[in-house]
Each structure stands twice: as structure tokens, then as C-alpha cells.
C-alpha positions in Angstrom: -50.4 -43.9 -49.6 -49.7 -40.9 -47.9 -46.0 -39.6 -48.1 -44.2 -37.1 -45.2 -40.8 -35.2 -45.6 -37.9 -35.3 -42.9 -34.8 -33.1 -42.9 -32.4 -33.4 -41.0 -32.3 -29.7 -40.4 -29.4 -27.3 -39.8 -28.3 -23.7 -39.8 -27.3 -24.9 -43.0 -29.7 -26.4 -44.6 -32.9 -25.3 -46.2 -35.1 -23.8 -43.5 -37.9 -25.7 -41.5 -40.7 -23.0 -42.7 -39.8 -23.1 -45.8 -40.1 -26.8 -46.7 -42.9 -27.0 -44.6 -44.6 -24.2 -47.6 -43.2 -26.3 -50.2 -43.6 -29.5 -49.0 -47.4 -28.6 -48.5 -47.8 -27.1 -51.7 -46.8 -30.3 -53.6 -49.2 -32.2 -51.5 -47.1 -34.1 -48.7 -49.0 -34.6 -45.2 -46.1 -34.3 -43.0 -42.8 -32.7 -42.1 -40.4 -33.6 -39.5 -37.5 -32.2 -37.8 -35.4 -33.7 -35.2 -33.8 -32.5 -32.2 -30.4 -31.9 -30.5 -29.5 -29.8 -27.9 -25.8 -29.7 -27.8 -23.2 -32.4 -29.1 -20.2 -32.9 -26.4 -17.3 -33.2 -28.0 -16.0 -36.2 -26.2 -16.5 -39.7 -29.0 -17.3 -42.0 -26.3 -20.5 -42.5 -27.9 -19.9 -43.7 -31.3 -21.9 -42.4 -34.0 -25.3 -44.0 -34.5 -24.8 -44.6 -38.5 -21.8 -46.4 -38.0 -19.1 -43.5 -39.7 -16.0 -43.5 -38.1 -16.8 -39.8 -37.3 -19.8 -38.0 -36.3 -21.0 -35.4 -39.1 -21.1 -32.1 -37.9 -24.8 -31.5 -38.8 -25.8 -32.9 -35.1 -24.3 -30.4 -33.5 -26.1 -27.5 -35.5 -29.6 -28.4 -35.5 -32.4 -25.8 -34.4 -34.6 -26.1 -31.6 -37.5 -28.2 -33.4 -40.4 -26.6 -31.5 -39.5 -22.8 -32.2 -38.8 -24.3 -36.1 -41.7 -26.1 -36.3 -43.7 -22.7 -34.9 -42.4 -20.7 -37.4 -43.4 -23.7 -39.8 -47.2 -23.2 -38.6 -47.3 -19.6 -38.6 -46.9 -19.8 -43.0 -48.5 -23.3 -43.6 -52.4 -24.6 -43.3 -52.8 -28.6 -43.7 -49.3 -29.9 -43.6 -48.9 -31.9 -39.8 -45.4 -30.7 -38.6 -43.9 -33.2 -36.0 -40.5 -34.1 -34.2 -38.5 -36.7 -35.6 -37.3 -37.1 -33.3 -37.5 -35.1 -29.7 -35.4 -36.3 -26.9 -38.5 -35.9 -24.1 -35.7 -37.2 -21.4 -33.4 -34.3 -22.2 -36.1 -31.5 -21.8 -38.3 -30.5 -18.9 -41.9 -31.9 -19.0 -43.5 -29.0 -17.5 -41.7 -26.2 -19.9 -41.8 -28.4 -22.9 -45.6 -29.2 -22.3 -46.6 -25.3 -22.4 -44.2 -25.0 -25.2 -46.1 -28.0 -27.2 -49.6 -26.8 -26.7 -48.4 -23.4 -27.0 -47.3 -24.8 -30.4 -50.1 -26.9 -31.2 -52.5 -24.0 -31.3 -50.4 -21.9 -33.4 -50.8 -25.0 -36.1 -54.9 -25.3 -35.3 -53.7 -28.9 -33.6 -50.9 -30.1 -36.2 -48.7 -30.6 -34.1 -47.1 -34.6 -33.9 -44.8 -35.5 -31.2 -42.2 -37.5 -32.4 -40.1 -39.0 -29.8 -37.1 -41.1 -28.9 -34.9 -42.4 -26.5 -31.8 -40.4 -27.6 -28.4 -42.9 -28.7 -25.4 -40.0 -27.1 -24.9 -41.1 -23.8 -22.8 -38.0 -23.3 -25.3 -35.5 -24.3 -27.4 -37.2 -22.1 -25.3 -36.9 -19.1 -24.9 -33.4 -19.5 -28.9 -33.1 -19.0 -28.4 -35.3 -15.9 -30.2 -38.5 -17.7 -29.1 -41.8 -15.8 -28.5 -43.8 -19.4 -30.1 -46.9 -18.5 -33.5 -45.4 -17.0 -33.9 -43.2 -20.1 -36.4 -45.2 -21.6 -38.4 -44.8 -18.2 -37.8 -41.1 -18.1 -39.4 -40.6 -21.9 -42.1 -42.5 -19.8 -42.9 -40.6 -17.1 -42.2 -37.3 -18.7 -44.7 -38.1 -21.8 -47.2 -39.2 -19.6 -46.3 -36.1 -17.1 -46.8 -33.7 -20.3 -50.1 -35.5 -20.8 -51.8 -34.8 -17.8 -50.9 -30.9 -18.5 -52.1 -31.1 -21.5 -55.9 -32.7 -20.8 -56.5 -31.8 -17.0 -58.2 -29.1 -15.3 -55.9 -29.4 -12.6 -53.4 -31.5 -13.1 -50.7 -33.6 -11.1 -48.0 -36.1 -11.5 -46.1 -38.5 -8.3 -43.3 -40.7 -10.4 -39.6 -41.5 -9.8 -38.4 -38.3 -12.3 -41.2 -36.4 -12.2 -43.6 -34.7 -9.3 -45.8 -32.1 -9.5 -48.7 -31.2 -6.7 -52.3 -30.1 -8.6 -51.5 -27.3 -10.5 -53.2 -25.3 -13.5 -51.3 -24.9 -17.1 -52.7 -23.4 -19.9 -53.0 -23.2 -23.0 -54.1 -26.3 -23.4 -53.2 -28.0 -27.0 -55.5 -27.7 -30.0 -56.4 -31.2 -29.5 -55.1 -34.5 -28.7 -50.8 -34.5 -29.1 -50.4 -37.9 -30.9 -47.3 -39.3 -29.8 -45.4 -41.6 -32.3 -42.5 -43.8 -30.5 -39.1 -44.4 -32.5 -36.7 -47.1 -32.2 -35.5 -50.5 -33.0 -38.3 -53.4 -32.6 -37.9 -54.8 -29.2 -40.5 -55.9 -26.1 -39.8 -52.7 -24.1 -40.3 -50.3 -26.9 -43.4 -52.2 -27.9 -45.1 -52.4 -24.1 -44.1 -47.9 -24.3 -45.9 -48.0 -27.7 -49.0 -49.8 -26.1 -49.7 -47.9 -23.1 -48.9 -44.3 -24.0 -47.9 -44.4 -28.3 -49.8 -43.7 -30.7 -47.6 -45.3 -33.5 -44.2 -46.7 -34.1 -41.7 -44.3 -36.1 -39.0 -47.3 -37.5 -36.0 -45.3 -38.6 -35.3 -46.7 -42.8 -38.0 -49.3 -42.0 -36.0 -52.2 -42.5 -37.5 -55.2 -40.2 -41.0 -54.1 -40.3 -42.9 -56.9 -41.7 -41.1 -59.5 -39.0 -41.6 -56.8 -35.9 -45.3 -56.4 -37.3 -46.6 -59.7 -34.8 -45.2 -58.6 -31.8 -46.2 -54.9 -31.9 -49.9 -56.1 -32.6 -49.4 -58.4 -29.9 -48.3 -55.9 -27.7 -51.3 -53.7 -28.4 -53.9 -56.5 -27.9 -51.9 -57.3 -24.1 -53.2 -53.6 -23.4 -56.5 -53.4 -24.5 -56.1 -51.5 -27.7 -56.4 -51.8 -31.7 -53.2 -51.9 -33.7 -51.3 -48.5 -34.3 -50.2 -47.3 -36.6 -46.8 -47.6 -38.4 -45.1 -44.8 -40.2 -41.4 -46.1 -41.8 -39.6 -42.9 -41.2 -36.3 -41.0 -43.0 -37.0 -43.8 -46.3 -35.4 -43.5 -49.7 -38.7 -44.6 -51.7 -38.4 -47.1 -54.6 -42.2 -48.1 -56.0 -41.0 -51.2 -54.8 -40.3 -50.2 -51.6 -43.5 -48.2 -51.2 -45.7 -51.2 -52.4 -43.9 -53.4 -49.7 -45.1 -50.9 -47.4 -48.8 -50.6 -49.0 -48.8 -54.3 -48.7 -48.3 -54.6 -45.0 -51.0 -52.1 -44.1 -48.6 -49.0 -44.0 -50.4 -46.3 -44.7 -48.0 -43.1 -44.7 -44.1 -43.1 -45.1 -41.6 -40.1 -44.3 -39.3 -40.2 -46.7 -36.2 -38.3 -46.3 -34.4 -35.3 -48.3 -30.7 -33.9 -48.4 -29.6 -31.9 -45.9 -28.9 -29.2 -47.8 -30.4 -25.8 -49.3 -32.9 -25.0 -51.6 -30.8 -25.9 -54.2 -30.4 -29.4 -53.3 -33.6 -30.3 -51.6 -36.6 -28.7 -53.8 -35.2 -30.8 -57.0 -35.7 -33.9 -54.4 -38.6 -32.7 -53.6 -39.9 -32.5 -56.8 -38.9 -35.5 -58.1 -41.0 -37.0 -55.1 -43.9 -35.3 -55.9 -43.5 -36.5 -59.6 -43.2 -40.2 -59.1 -44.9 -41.2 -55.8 -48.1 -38.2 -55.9 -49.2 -38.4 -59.1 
């Protein structure tokens, strides 16, 4: 089984280049990073974990495409992805020549990561209507994929318009696009038509959701995807539960921390689980 690291990075934390050299030299196939852009201050939105209040690590994180450039720039094997980007909080046009700007500066190891974003306030403030933000990660994925593969490329939807126009660089190869979220029929039908995988958060759920996803697939004409169980804390047990369903990489998840704190967890990984 392959194994991937995720941090939830911060100006405080270990930096994103740096695990990526370390988490490549110990043999990991992937890092991930997620994204932010600002955290209102207003608690409408309660926080996703459940906490009575929000940590203050989501309001510090990095962008994750310049992090995950300067992770490229040092690193050779290691696939360095978003987990996840919020593609309804950023313009498709900029973010596409950003990607494959990115992309080719990692010799196409680049994974796009994406979600559907869970702070209704920081996505008002990037003029998201909540309820069509599923539909807007839509459009604007499949907008960013028509820059990234045509000649001359255009896009008519209800977010996003663009007459024929040229954008270059084009990416080092194809942007695989892994889809995050709870199990549901709306997130599977997204993962079937324009996903390349299904990023469970923890992975809880996965053999019971496992039916329907396939299902969903076969509805559109396509194999089953794969499925990467993303931010686990590994037991062998867990990981054999995993390998037993077909899993064939996990992203398991470090401290958010410094050096200090992450490279012995990242060592201890690398001990038990890649031999």
C-alpha cells in the first residue's frame, strides 16, 4: 500500500518544502496541503470538527499552490496535491494558469485536491451563493479543464463564461482531480463525470459508501475510481481494512507543528507501515 502525508500547514508549522524533502526521502508518494483564504471572524459557521471554538491554525494557512511550488522546486518523485482547495473561492481562469504554471514546475506532480468548502462566511466574502457551491466547484473545474487541454479554449455556464481564448502554459500532463466529502448521491454523480477519485476525510464509512460510488461510475460510463482515505491516524489494522477493500494509497496525517514534532511522526511512519 502506498502511504501520503497531510499537514495541516501553517506559518507555524513545519514548512510545506521541507516535508515534501523529507517526506520523499523516507519513501511517501504524496503530500498534501489545504487551503484557506481568510477566516471571518464572525462564528456563524460552527467549526467543522465539532470544538466549541475554531483553532486558530485556519486562519494562518499559506497559499497551497505557491507552497506546493516551492515544494516542487527541491523535490523529484513525491506527487504534491491540495487537500483540500476551495475551487469556488478562487478564479478559474487565474487559478488554471497558476496550476499548470505549477504542474510544470513539478514535471506533472501536481494533484488537485478539491472541496466544497464547510465556512459559509468565508464563502460569502468570495461572493459564493452557499447552496450552489457544489455547482460552482463544477463549472469552475470543468472551466479550468478546458484551459488546461484546448488549443483555444471556451466555457458558457451559469458562473463561468469565457469566449475562445488561448492560455498557456499548458500543465505537464493531465491534472487528476480527487473530490472530498461526505458520501452522498451528489458528491458521487461530481466524482463520476469530472473526479478522478474520492478523498474521504478519516475514512470512516468507506466500505458502506463503496456500492454506490461504483454505481455511480458505472451510470456514467466509467471504471471505478479510485479511493484515497485522507488525514488517517494508521493502525495495521486500520491499513489492512483498507488493503482489503481495494484501497490502494492512504494519506495519513501529521501534527501540525515544527520539525520537532512532525519528523519524529514521520519517522515512526516510515518504521512501521514502509518497511
Amino acid at each position: 500500500m502506498r502511504l501520503g502525508i497531510t499537514l495541516f500547514t501553517t506559518d507555524r508549522t513545519m514548512a510545506p518544502h521541507e516535508l515534501a524533502v523529507a517526506a520523499e526521502e523516507r519513501g511517501f508518494v504524496s503530500l498534501y496541503i489545504p487551503e484557506h483564504t481568510h477566516i471571518p471572524v464572525s462564528r456563524l459557521t460552527p467549526p467543522p470538527t465539532g470544538v466549541d471554538s475554531l483553532p486558530d491554525e485556519y486562519a494562518r494557512t499559506p497559499d497551497p499552490l505557491v507552497a506546493l511550488a516551492a515544494a516542487a522546486a527541491v523535490t523529484e518523485r513525491i506527487r504534491l496535491g491540495t487537500g483540500v482547495a476551495l475551487p469556488a473561492q478562487r478564479d478559474p481562469i487565474v487559478t488554471a494558469k497558476a496550476i499548470a504554471t505549477l504542474d510544470r514546475i513539478a514535471d506533472g506532480r501536481f494533484v488537485l485536491g478539491a472541496g466544497y468548502g464547510w465556512n459559509a462566511e468565508e464563502a460569502a466574502d468570495h461572493g459564493v451563493p452557499w447552496k450552489r457551491r457544489r455547482a460552482m466547484v463544477r463549472e469552475h473545474v470543468l472551466a479550468m479543464r478546458e484551459l488546461w487541454t484546448e488549443e483555444e479554449a471556451s466555457f458558457k455556464g451559469e458562473f463561468v463564461s469565457f469566449e475562445p481564448s488561448w492560455c498557456w502554459p499548458k500543465p505537464a500532463g493531465r491534472i487528476p482531480v480527487l473530490l472530498g466529502g461526505a458520501a452522498g448521491p451528489t458528491l458521487f454523480a461530481h466524482i463520476a463525470e469530472y473526479g478522478d477519485g474520492w478523498l474521504p476525510i478519516g475514512g470512516a464509512g468507506i466500505r458502506d459508501a463503496l456500492p454506490a460510488l461504483r454505481e455511480a461510475c458505472a451510470a456514467a460510463g466509467r471504471e471505478m475510481v479510485p479511493v484515497i482515505p485522507f488525514g488517517t491516524l494508521p493502525t495495521p489494522e486500520k491499513l489492512d481494512h483498507y488493503a482489503s477493500l481495494g484501497v490502494e494509497e492512504v494519506v495519513l496525517r501529521v501534527p501540525a507543528g515544527g520539525r520537532d514534532a512532525v519528523l519524529p511522526v514521520l519517522d515512526g511512519y516510515a518504521r512501521s507501515y514502509l518497511g
